[in-house]
C-alpha positions, 0 to 999 in steps of 0.5 A, spaced: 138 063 325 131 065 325 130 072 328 126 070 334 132 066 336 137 071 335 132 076 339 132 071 345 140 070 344 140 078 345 135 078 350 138 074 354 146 077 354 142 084 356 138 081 361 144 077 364 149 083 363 143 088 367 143 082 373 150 083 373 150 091 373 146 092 378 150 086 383 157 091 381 153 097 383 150 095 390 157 094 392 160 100 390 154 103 393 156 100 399 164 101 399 162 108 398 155 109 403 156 102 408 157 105 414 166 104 417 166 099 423 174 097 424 176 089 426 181 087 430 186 082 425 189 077 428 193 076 421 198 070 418 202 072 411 201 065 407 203 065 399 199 063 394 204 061 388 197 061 384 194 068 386 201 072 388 202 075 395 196 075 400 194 077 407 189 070 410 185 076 415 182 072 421 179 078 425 178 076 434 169 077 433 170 071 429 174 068 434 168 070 439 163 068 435 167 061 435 165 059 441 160 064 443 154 060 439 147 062 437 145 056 442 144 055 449 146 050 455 141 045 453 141 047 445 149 048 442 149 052 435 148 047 429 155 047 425 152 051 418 148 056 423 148 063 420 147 069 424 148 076 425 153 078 429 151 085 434 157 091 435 158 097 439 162 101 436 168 106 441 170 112 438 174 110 433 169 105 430 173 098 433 167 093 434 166 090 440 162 083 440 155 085 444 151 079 442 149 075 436 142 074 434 139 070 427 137 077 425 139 084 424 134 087 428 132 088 433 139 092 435 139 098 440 141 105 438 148 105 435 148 098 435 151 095 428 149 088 426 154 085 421 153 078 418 156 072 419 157 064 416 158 059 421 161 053 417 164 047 422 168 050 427 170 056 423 166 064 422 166 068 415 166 075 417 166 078 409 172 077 406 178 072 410 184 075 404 187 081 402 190 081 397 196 086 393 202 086 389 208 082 389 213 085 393 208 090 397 207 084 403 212 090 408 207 095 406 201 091 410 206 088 415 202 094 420 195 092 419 191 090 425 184 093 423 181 090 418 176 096 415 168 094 414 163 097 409 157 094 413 150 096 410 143 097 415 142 090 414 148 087 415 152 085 409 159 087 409 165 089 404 173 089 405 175 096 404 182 096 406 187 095 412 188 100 418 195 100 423 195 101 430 194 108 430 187 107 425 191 110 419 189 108 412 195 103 409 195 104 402 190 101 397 192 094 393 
């Protein structure tokens, strides 16, 4: 291989670990920083005999938002129409549907946007799974908040479960 190659070769695979560095960075700053906002499940405990124990989560906004659309009377949501879901939060941060808008802003003081992927007839709020070790499922049989990281602009991650009474059940 000529030098220019090889230099090419390298450029690229600093370039490509740089991207997802950054990518890896962002959402552990959001995990840490994003903002707590607690949904409430409706949880179903499937199996996957490929990928081990799982919760399949489907959280009651994205219920709302199934049949609350971003249309009106005259024009209904189209199928693969993303939004921006608009919170309130009560005191021990549970999300109450406000109203969904196609951006972030404009929101009123203490409102949170939260993103959503409206795909057919079903909403994507972050992540639809938890994941956790063979033989744990009784440790989250108790959930009934999914615990949001959200960022200002909307973005969220999944960073655990919460029971009834809003406690932290434990990490996979």
């Amino acid at each position: 291989m000529k030098r220019w190659q090889i230099a090419t070769l390298v450029g690229g695979l600093v370039l490509a670990l740089a991207v997802v560095n950054a990518l890896v960075f962002a959402r552990e700053r959001l995990l840490r920083d994003g903002r707590v906002v607690l949904l409430e499940l409706a949880p179903v405990d499937p199996r996957s005999l490929m990928q081990g124990d799982y919760m399949a989560l489907d959280y009651a906004i994205a219920r709302e938002l199934t049949t609350a659309g971003l249309g009106n009377a005259v024009e209904p949501p189209r199928a693969n129409q993303d939004g921006y879901a608009i919170l309130a939060l009560d005191e021990h941060g549970v999300a109450r549907l406000v109203r969904e808008q196609v951006a972030a802003t404009p929101r009123e003081a203490g409102e949170v946007a939260l993103e959503f992927r409206r795909r057919g007839q079903r909403v994507g709020i972050a992540s639809n799974a938890w994941f956790f070790a063979e033989g744990t499922a009784a440790l989250y049989e108790p959930a009934r908040y999914g615990e949001l990281r959200v960022s200002d602009g909307g973005h969220a991650l999944l960073a655990g479960l919460r029971d009834a009474q809003f406690g932290r059940l434990p990490a996979r």
